[in-house]
C-alpha positions as CSV (number, residue, x, y, z in Angstrom):
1,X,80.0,93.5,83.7
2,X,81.8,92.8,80.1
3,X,83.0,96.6,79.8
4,X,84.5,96.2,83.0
5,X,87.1,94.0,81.4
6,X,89.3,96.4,80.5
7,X,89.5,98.2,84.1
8,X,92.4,97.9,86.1
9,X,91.7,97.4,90.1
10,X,94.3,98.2,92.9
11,X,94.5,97.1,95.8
12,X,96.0,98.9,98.9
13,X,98.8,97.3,101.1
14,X,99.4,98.4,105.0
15,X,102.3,95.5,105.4
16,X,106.1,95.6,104.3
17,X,104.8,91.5,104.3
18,X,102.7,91.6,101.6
19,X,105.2,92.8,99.3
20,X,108.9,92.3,97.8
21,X,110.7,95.9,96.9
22,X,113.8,94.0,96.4
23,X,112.1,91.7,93.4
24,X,109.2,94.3,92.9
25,X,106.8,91.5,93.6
26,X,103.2,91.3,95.5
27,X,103.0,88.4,97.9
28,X,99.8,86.6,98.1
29,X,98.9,87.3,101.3
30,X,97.9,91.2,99.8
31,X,95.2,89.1,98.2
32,X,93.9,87.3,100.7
33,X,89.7,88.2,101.9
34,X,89.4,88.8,105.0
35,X,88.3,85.3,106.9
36,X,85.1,84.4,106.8
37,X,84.4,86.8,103.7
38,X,84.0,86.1,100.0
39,X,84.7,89.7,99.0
40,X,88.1,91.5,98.5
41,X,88.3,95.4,98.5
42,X,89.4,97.0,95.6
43,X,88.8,100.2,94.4
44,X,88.6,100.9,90.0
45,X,91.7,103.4,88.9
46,X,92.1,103.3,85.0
47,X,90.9,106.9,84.5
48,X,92.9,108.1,87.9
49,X,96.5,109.4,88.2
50,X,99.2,108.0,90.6
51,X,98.5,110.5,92.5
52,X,94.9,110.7,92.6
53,X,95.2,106.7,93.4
54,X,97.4,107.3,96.7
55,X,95.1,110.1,97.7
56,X,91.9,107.5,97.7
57,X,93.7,105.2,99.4
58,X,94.5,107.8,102.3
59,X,91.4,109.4,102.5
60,X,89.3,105.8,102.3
61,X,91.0,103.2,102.9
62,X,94.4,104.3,105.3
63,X,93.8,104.9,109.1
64,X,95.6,105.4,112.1
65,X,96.7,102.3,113.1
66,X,97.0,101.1,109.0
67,X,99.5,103.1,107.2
68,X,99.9,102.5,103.6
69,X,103.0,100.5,101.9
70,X,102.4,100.0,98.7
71,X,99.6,98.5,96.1
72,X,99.0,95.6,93.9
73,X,97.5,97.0,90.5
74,X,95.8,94.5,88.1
75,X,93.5,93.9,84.8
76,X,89.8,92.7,85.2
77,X,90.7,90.5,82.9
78,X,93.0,88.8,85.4
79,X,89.7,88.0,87.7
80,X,87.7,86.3,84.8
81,X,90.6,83.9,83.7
82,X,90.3,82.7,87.4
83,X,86.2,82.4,87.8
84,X,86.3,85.6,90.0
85,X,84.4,88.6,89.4
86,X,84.6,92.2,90.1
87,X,81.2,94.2,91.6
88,X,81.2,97.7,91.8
89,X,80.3,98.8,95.6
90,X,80.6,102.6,95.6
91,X,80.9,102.7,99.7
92,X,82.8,104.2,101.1
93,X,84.3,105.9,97.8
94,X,82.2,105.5,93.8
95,X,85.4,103.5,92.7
96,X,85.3,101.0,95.3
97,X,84.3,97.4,94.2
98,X,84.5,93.9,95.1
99,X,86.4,90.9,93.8
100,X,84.3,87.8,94.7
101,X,83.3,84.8,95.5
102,X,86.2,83.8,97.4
103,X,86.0,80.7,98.4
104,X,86.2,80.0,102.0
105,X,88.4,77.0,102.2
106,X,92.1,78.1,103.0
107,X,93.8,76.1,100.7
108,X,91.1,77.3,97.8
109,X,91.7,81.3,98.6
110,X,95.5,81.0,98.7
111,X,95.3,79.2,95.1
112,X,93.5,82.2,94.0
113,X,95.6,84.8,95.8
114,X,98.5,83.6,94.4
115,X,97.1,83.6,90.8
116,X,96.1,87.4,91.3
117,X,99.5,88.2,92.8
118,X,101.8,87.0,89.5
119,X,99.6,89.0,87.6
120,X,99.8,91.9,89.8
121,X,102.1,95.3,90.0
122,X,103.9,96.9,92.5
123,X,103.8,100.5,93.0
124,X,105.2,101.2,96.0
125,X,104.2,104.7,98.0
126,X,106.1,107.8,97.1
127,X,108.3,108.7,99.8
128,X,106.6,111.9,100.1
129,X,103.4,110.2,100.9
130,X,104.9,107.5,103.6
131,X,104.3,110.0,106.9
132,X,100.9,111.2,105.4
């Protein structure tokens, strides 16, 4: 999993609460599993355009009653300093992955999500793209 290191992950956000536009920030909450997993979804986008990213993320990820916001992009890297890893998962698209092993006690997850949300970036959804 080394030549991963150099990736960059996103992950997709369906609520205006997960993010900041006004200080271009991810909140945590974008990073939490959810409960009762150890896995986060993720999908690998270093080779991808903008554009190509958006369009995974509405063909695989977005549905009816989950619009997409925004996304949180980060490094590999990022996961490692922390003791989390990233597995490649290729359902339900050959980019998705994994970060894991969450931890399942509250306080323990929300330590990590906030870690991988200062080290995050905000891209929010082109306009364009918001009624798609």
């Amino acid at each position: 999993m080394d030549s991963l290191r150099g990736d960059i992950l996103t992950r997709f956000i369906f609520s205006k609460k997960h993010f900041s536009i006004e200080n271009r920030t991810v909140k945590y909450g974008a990073f939490l599993p959810p409960p009762n997993s150890a896995d986060l979804s993720v999908f690998f986008v270093l080779s991808l355009t903008n554009s190509e990213i958006w369009e995974i993320g509405r063909e695989y990820v977005q549905t009816e009653q989950r619009k997409l916001k925004a996304r949180a992009d980060l490094s590999v890297k990022n996961l490692y300093a922390i003791n989390l890893k990233v597995l490649p998962d290729t359902q339900p698209h050959e980019l998705h992955a994994n970060i894991t092993p969450f931890p399942l006690d509250k306080r323990e997850r929300a330590s990590l999500a906030r870690k991988l949300a200062v080290v995050s970036k905000l891209e929010i959804i082109p306009s364009e793209d918001t009624n798609s």
